[in-house]
TORKOL-4160 file (C-alpha; in steps of 0.2 Angstrom, whole numbers, padded with zeros to 4 digits, m for minus):
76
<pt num="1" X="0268" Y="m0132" Z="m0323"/>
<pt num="2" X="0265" Y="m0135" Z="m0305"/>
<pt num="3" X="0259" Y="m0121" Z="m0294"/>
<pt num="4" X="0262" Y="m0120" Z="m0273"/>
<pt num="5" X="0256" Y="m0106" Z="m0261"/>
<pt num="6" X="0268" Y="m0105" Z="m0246"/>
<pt num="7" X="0271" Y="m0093" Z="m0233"/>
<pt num="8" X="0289" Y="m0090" Z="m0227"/>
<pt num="9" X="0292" Y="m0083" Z="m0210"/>
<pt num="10" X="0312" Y="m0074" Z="m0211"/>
<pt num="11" X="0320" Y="m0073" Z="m0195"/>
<pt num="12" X="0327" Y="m0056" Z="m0194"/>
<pt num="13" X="0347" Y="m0062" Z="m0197"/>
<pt num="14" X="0340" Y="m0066" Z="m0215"/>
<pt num="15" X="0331" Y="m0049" Z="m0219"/>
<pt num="16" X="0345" Y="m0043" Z="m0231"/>
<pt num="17" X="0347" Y="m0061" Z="m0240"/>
<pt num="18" X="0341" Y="m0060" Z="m0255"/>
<pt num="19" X="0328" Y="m0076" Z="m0250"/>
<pt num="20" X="0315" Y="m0071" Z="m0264"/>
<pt num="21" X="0327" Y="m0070" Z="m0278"/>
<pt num="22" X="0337" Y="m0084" Z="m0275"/>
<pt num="23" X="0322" Y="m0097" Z="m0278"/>
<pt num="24" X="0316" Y="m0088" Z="m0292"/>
<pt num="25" X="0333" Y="m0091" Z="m0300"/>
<pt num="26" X="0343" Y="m0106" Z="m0293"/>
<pt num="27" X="0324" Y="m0115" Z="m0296"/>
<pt num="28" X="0318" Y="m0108" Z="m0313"/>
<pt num="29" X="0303" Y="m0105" Z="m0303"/>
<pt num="30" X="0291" Y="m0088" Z="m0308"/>
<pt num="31" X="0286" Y="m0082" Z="m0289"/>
<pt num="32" X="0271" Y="m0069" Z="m0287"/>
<pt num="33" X="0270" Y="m0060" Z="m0271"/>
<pt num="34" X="0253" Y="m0064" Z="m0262"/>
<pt num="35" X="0253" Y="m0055" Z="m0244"/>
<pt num="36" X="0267" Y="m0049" Z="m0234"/>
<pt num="37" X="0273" Y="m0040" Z="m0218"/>
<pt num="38" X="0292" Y="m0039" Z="m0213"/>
<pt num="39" X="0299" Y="m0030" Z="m0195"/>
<pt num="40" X="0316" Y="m0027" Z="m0189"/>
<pt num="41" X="0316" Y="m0044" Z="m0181"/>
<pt num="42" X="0304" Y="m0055" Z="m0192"/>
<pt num="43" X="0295" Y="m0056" Z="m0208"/>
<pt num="44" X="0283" Y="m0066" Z="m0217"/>
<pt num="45" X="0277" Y="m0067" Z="m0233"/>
<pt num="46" X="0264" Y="m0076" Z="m0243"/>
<pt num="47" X="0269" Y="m0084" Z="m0260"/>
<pt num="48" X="0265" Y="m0093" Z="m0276"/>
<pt num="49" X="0277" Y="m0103" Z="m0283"/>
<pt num="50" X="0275" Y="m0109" Z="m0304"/>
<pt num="51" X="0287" Y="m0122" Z="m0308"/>
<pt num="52" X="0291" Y="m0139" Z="m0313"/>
<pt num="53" X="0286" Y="m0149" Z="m0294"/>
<pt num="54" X="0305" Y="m0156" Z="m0293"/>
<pt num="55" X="0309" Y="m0136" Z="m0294"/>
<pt num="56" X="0298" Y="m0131" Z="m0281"/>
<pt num="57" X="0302" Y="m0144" Z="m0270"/>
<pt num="58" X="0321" Y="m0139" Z="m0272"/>
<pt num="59" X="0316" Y="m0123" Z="m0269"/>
<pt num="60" X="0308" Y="m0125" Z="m0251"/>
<pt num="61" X="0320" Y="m0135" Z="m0246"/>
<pt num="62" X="0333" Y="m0123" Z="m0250"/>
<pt num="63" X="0325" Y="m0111" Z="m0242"/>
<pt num="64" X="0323" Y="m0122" Z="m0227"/>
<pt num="65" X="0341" Y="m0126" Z="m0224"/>
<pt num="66" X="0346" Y="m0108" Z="m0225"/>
<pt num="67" X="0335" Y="m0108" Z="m0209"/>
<pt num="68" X="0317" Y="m0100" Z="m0215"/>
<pt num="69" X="0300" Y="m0107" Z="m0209"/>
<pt num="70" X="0291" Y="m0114" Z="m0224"/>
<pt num="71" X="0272" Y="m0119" Z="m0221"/>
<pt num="72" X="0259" Y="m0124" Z="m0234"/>
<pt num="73" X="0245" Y="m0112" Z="m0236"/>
<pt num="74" X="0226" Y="m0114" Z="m0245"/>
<pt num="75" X="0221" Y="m0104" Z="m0257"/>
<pt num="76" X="0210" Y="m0089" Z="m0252"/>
């Protein structure tokens, strides 16, 4: 199994899409919540995503096309 740190940046439109959730299940991917901080009219949040790599790129690119920011991040 494959794992990814990302950070997601969630335009506020998207705040009551269930963004997290949806990966987790229409991927097969386990998600542990890193770091995050979410207003009215934006959020991030930092991510590690455990999964087969085909998975987690699914995932991001899901994410993507439903108009979230997806950036790499290092471990820390």
């Amino acid at each position: 199994m494959a794992k990814r740190r990302v950070m997601l940046t969630v335009p506020g439109e998207l705040h009551s899409e269930p963004i997290i959730y949806n990966i987790g299940q229409q991927f097969n991917l386990v998600i542990t919540l890193r770091q995050a901080d979410l207003t009215e009219d934006r959020g991030w949040v930092i991510l590690e995503l455990e999964g087969e790599d085909k998975d987690i790129e699914a995932g991001i690119t899901w994410a993507i096309s439903k108009g979230v920011r997806v950036e790499a991040v290092g471990e820390s």
